[in-house]
TORPA-406292 format. One line per field, with one value per residue (C-alpha): residue number from 1; residue in three letters; x, y, z. Coordinates in Angstrom, 1 decimal, decimal comma. Last residue first. Example, Ala and Ser with C-alpha at 12.3 -4.5 7.8 and 13.67 -1.06 7.14 Angstrom:
// residues 2
resi: [2  1] .
resn: [Ser  Ala] .
X: [13,7  12,3] .
Y: [-1,1  -4,5] .
Z: [7,1  7,8] .
END
This chain:
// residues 409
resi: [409  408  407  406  405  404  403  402  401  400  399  398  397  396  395  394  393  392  391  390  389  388  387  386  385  384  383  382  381  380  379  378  377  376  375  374  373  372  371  370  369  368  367  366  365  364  363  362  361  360  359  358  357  356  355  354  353  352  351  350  349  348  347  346  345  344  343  342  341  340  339  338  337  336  335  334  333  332  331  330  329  328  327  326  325  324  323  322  321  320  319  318  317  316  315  314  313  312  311  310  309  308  307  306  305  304  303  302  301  300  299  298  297  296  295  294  293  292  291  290  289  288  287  286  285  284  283  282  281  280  279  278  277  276  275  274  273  272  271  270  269  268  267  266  265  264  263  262  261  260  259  258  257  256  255  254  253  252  251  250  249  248  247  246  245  244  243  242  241  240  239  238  237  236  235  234  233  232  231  230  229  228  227  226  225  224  223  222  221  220  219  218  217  216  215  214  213  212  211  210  209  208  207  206  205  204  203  202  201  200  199  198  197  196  195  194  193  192  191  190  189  188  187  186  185  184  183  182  181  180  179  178  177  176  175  174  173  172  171  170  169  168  167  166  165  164  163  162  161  160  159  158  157  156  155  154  153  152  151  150  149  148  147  146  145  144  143  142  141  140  139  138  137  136  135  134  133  132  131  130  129  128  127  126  125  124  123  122  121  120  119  118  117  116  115  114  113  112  111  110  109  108  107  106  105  104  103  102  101  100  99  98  97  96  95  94  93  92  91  90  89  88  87  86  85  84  83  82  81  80  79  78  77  76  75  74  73  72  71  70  69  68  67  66  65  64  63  62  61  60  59  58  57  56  55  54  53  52  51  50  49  48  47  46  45  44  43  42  41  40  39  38  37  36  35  34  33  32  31  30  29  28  27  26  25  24  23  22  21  20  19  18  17  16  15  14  13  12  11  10  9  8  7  6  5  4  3  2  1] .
resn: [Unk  Unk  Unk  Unk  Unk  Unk  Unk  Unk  Unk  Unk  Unk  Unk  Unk  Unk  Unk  Unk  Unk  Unk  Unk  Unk  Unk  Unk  Unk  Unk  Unk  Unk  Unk  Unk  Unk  Unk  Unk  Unk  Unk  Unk  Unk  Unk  Unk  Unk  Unk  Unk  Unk  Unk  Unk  Unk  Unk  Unk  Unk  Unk  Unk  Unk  Unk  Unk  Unk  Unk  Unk  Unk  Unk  Unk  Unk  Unk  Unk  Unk  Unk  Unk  Unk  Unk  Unk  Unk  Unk  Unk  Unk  Unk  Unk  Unk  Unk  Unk  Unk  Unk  Unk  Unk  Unk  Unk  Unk  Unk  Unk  Unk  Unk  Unk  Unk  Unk  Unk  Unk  Unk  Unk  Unk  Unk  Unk  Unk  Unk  Unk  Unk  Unk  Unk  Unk  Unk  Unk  Unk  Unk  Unk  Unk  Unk  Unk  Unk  Unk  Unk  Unk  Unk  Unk  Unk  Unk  Unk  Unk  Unk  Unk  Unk  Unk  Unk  Unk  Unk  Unk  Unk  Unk  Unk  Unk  Unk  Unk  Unk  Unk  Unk  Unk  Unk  Unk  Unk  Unk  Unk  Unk  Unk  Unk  Unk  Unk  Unk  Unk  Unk  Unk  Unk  Unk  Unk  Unk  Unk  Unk  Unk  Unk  Unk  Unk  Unk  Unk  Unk  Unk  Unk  Unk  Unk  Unk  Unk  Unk  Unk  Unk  Unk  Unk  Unk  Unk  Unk  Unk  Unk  Unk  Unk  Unk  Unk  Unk  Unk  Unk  Unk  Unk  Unk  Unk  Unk  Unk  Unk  Unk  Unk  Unk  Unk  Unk  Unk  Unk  Unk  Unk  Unk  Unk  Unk  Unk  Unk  Unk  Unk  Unk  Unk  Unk  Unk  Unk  Unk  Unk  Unk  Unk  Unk  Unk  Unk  Unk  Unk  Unk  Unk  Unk  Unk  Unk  Unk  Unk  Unk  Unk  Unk  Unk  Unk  Unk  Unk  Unk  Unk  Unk  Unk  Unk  Unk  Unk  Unk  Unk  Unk  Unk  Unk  Unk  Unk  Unk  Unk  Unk  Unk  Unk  Unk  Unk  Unk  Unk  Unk  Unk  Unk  Unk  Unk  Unk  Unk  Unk  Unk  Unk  Unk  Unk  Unk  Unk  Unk  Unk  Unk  Unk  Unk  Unk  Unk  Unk  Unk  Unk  Unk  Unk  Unk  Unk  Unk  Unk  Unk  Unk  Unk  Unk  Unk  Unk  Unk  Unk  Unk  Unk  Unk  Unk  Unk  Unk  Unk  Unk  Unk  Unk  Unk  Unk  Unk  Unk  Unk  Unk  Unk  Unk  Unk  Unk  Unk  Unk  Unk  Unk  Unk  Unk  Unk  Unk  Unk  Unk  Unk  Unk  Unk  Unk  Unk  Unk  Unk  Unk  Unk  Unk  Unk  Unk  Unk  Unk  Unk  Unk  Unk  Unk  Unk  Unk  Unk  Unk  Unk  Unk  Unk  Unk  Unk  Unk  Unk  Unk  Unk  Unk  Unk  Unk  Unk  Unk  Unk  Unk  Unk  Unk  Unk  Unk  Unk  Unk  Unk  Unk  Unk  Unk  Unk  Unk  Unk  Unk  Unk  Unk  Unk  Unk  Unk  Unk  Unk  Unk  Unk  Unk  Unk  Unk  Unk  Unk  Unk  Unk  Unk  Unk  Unk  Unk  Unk  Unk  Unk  Unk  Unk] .
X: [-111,1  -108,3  -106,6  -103,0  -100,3  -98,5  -95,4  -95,6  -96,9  -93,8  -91,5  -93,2  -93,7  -90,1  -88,9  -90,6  -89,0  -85,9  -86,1  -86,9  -83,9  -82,0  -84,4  -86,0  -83,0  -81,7  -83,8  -81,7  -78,4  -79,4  -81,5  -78,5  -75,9  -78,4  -78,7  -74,8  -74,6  -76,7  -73,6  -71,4  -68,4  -65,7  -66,1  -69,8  -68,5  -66,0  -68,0  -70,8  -68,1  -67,1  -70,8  -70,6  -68,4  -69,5  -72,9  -71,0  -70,8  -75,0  -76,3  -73,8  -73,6  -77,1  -77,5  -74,5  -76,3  -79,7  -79,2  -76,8  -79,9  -82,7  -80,2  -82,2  -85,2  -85,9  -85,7  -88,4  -91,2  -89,2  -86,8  -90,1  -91,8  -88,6  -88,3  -91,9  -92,3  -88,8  -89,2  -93,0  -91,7  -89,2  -90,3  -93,6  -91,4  -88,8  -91,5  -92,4  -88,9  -88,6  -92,1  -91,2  -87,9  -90,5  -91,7  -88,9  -87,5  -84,2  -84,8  -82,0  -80,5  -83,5  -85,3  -83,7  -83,8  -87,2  -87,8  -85,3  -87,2  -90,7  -89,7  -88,3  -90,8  -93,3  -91,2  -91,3  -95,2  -94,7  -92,8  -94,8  -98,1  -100,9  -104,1  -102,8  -99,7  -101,2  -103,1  -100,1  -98,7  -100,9  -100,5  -96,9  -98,0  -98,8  -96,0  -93,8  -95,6  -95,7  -92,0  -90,7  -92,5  -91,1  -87,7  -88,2  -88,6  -84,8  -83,8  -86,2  -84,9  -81,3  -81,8  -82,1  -79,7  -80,6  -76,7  -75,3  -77,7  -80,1  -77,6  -74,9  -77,5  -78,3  -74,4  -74,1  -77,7  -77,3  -74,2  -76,1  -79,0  -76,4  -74,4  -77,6  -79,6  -77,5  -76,4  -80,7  -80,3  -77,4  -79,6  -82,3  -80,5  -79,1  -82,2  -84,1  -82,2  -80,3  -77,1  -75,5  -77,6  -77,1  -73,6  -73,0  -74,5  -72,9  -69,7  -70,4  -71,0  -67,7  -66,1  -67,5  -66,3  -69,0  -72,5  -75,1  -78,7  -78,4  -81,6  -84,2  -83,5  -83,9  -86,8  -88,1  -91,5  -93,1  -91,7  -91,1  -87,2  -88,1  -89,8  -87,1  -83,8  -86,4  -86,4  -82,8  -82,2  -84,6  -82,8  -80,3  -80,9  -82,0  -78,6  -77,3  -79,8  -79,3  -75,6  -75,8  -77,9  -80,9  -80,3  -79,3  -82,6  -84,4  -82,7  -83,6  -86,9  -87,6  -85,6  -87,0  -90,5  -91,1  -87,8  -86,8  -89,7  -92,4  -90,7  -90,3  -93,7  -95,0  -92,1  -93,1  -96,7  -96,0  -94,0  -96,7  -99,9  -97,4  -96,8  -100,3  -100,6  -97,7  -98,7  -98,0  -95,1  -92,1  -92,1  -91,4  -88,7  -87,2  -86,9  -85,5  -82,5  -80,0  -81,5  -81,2  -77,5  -76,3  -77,6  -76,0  -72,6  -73,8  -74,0  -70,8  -69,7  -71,1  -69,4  -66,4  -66,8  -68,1  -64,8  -62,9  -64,9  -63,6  -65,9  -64,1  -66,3  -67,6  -71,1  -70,0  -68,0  -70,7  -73,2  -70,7  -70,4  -74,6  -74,8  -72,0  -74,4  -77,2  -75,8  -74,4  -78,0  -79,1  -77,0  -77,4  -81,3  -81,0  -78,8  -81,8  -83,9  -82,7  -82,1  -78,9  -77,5  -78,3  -78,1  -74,7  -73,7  -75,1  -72,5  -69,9  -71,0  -71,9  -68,7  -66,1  -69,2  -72,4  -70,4  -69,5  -72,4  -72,2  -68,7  -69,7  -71,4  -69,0  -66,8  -69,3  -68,8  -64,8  -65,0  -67,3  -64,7  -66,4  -65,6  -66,8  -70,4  -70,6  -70,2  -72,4  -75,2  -74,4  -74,5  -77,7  -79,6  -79,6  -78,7  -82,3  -84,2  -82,1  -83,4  -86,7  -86,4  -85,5  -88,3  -90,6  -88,9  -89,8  -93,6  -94,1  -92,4  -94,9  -97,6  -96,3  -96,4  -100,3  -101,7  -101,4  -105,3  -105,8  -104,0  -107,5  -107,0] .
Y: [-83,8  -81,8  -84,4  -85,7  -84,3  -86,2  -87,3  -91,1  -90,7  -87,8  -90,4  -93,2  -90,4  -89,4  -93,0  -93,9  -90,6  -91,6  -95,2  -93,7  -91,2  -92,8  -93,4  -90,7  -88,5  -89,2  -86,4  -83,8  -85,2  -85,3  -81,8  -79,9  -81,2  -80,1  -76,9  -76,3  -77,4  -74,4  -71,8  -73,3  -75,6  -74,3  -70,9  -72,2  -75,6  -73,4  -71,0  -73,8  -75,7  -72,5  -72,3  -75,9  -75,8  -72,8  -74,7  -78,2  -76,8  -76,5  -79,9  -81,0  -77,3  -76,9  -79,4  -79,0  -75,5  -76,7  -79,0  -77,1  -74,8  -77,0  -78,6  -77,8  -77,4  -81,3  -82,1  -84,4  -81,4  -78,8  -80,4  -82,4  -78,8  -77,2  -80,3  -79,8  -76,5  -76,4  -79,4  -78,1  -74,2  -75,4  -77,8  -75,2  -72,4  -74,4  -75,9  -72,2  -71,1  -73,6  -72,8  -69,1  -70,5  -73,1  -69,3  -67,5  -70,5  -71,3  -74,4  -76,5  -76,4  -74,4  -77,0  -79,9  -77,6  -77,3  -80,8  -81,9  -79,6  -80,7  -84,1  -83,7  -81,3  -83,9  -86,6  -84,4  -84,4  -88,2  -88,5  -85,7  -87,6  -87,8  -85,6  -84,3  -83,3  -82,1  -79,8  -78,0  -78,0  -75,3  -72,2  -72,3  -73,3  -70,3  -68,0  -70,6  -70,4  -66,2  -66,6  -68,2  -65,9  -63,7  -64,4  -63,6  -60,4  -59,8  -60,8  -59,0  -56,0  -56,4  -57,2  -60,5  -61,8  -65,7  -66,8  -63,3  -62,4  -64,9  -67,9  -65,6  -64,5  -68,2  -68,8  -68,7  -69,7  -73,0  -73,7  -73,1  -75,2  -78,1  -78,2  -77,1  -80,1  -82,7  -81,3  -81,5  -85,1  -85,8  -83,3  -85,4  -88,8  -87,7  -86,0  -89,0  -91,9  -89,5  -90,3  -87,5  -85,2  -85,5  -86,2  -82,6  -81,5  -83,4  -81,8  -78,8  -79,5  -81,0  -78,0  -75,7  -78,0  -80,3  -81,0  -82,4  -81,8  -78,7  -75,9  -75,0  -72,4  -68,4  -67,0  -64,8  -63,2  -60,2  -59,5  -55,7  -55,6  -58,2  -55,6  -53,2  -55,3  -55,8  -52,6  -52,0  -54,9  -53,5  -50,1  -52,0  -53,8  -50,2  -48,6  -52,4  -51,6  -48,2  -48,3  -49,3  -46,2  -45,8  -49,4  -51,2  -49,2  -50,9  -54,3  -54,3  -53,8  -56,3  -58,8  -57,7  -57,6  -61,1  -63,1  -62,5  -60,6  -62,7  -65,9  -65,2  -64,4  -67,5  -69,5  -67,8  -68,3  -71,8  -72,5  -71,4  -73,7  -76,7  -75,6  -75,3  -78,3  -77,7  -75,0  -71,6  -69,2  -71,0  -73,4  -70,3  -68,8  -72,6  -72,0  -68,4  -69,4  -71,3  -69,4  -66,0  -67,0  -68,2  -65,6  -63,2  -65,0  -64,9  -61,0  -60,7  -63,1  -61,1  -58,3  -59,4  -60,5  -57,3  -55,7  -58,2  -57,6  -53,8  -50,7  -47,1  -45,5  -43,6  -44,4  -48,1  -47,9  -46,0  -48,7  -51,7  -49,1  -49,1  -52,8  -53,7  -51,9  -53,7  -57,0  -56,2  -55,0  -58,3  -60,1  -58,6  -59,0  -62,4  -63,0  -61,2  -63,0  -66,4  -65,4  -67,5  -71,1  -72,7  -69,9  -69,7  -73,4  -73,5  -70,4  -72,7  -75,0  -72,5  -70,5  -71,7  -73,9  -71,9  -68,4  -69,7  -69,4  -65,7  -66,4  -68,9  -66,6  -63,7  -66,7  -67,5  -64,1  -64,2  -67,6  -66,3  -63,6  -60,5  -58,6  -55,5  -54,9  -58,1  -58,2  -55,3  -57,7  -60,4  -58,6  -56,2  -59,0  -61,3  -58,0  -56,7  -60,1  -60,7  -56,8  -58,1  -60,9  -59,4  -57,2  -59,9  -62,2  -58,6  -59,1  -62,8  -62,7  -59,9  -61,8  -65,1  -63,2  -61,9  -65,3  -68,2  -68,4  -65,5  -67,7  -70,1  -73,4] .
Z: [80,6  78,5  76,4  77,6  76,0  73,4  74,6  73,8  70,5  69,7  70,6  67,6  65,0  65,7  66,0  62,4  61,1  61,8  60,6  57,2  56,8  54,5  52,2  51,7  53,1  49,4  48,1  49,8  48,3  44,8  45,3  46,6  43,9  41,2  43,1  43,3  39,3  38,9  39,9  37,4  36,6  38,6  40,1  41,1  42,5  44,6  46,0  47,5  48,4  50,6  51,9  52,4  54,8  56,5  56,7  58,5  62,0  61,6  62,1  65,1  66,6  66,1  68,2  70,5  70,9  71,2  73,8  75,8  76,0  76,7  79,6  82,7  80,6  79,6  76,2  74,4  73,6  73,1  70,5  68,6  68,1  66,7  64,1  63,5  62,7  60,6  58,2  57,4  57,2  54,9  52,4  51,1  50,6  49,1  46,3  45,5  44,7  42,0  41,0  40,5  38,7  36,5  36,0  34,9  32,3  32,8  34,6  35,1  38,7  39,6  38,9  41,1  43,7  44,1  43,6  46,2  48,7  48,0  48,1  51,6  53,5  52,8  54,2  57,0  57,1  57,1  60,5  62,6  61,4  59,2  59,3  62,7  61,4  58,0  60,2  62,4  59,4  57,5  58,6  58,2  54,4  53,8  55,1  53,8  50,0  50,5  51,4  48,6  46,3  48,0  47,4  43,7  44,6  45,9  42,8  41,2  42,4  41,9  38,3  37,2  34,5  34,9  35,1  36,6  38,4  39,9  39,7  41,5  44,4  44,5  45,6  49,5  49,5  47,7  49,0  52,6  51,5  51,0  54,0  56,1  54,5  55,4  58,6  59,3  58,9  61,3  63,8  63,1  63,8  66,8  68,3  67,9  69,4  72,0  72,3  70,2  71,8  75,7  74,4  73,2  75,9  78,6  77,1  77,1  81,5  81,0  80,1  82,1  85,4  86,9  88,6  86,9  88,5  86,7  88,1  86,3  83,9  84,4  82,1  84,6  83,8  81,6  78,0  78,3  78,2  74,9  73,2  73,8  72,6  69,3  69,0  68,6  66,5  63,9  64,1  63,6  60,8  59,6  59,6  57,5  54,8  54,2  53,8  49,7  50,0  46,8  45,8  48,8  50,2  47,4  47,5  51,5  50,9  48,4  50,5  54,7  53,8  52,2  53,0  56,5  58,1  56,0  56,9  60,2  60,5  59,1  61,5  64,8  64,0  62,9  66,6  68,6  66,9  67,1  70,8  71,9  73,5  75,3  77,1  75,7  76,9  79,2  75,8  73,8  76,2  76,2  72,1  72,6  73,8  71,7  68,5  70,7  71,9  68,1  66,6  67,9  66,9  63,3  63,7  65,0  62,1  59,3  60,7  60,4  56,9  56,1  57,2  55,2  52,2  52,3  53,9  54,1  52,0  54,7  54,2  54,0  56,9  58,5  57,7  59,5  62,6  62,7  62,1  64,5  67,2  66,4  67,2  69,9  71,7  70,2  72,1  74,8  74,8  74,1  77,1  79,1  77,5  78,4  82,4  83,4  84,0  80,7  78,0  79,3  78,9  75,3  74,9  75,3  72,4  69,9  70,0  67,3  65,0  65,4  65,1  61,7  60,1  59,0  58,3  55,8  54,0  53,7  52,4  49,5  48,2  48,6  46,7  43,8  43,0  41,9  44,9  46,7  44,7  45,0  48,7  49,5  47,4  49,1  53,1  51,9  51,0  53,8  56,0  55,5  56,4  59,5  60,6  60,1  61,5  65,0  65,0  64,2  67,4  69,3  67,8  68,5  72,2  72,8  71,6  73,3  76,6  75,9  75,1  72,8  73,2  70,8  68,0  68,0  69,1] .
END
């Protein structure tokens, strides 16, 4: 299917979901970097982290509830709007001097909270888009130009405006934020959900989420799965500015270069899983994702070597846009819309409530005994899924069989 046939609603859901990246991609530098240049203590680094995540865990499940009984982008849109307002005060601070880690903590959390109400969100918006058929094709655009929002433009360009203005990158998050509030003002259509079936208080409406998910026999096991790999990629993450510059003495720049050479391998290989899906299945292209990811970090656990670190970076790109795609696609495909978003946030909830965790671990194993022992840690526990995992992936191929779409006659 050619991306033309996505039509002219996905396009402007593409290029306000662009907007939005791009501002995420300036603040994943510009929030580590402000904090080193705040704090050398690994702990106080990894914290900023976690409170990005944190949101998920304190307000992901009541906000599911939201996203279920009114207008998606228009709760989108608000949270964006907030969103691009801490940025602005957050870059005064730093203009002014004023800025401590607490305050970039804070906002670190306002922004994770954002996130929470577009990532609970937007999914249904998709699905309200394309047809079915076309949601494989949908969900890799989305992903390729995350990716090159979030790790190809928004790194490198971050690192340069964190080097000129150490406030640059946070004024043009939201700026970012700001236009993606007024692409998705002129995305056409209502976007209120169908109608609960369920009646009850708020809290037992959260709570039919939660066990909408936890009973589910594929959405339980893939959330449980995708905890695995939040608690370790975020110990990673919280720390892999430390590997890069202290332990491999990279400069700010190529620290925020090496990224792309994570993100030209997802932008790539974006536009490839809708094929190695049909060539195999949803269950072994995940496998995929797996091996690629417990190699990756593997290496740069030991390698000290720039390019086995290029690999290193490589292999993620290729694990996380294969993982992602399909895990999205399997979500809209097997939930109905009355409770998408309750879904989503007791999902992300389950597989994400464990990322500030691991943030902190993430702090501590690198104040301990080294930053690379986090990615050894990482690839142990990510490789394991192999195993682990197998009966998942056998009632993912097996679910996703039984919702396929029915070929056009």
């Amino acid at each position: 299917m050619s991306p033309a046939g996505l039509g002219t609603r996905f396009w402007t859901l593409f290029s306000a979901f662009t907007a939005s990246n791009l501002g995420d991609g300036l603040t994943l530098v510009g929030f580590p970097l402000m904090a080193v240049a705040l704090t050398d203590d690994a702990r106080l680094i990894a914290g900023v982290a976690a409170l990005r995540v944190l949101p998920f865990l304190v307000v992901g499940l009541p906000a599911g509830v939201f996203i279920d009984r009114f207008d998606r982008r228009h709760i989108a849109m608000g949270a964006q709007t907030i969103r691009a307002a801490t940025m602005f005060v957050l870059a005064g601070t730093v203009w002014s001097e004023t800025v401590s880690i607490a305050t970039l903590g804070a906002a670190a959390f306002v922004v994770g909270t954002g996130e929470v109400l577009t990532d609970g969100g937007l999914p249904a918006v998709v699905r309200d888009v394309v047809q079915t058929s076309q949601l494989e094709v949908a969900n890799s655009r989305l992903r390729a130009i995350e990716t090159v929002a979030n790790n190809f433009v928004g790194p490198p360009v971050g690192a340069l405006l964190f080097g000129a203005d150490s406030a640059l990158p946070f004024a043009g998050a939201g700026i970012a934020y700001t236009v993606s509030v007024a692409l998705l003002g002129g995305l056409k259509g209502s976007f209120v959900p169908q109608a609960d079936p369920d009646a009850g208080s708020f809290r037992q409406k959260i709570a039919r989420g939660l066990t909408y998910v936890w009973r589910h026999p594929v959405l339980r096991p893939l959330a449980l799965s995708v905890a695995a790999f939040a608690c370790v990629g975020e110990a990673t993450n919280a720390v892999f500015v430390i590997l890069m510059t202290e332990r491999l003495g990279f400069t700010e720049l190529q620290y925020g270069l090496i990224l792309t050479f994570d993100a030209v391998a997802s932008v790539t290989m974006s536009f490839f899983v809708a094929g190695l899906v049909r060539r195999t299945s949803h269950g072994m292209s995940m496998r995929v994702s797996v091996v690629f990811y417990a190699i990756g970090s593997l290496l740069l656990g030991f390698a000290t070597f720039t390019p086995l670190i290029i690999v290193a970076v490589l292999c993620g790109g290729i694990s996380d846009p294969t993982w992602n795609v399909i895990s999205g696609t399997v979500r809209q495909r097997l939930v109905d819309d009355f409770i998408f978003g309750r879904m989503m946030t007791a999902y992300l909830f389950i597989a994400w409530s464990i990322k500030p965790v691991g943030a902190l671990l993430g702090g501590v194993i690198a104040e301990a005994v080294g930053s690379q022992w986090v990615f050894v840690l990482a690839g142990v526990v990510v490789g394991s899924l192999l195993v682990l995992a197998q009966p998942m992936f056998e009632r993912i191929n097996a679910a996703m069989q039984a919702s396929a779409p029915a070929p056009v006659a």
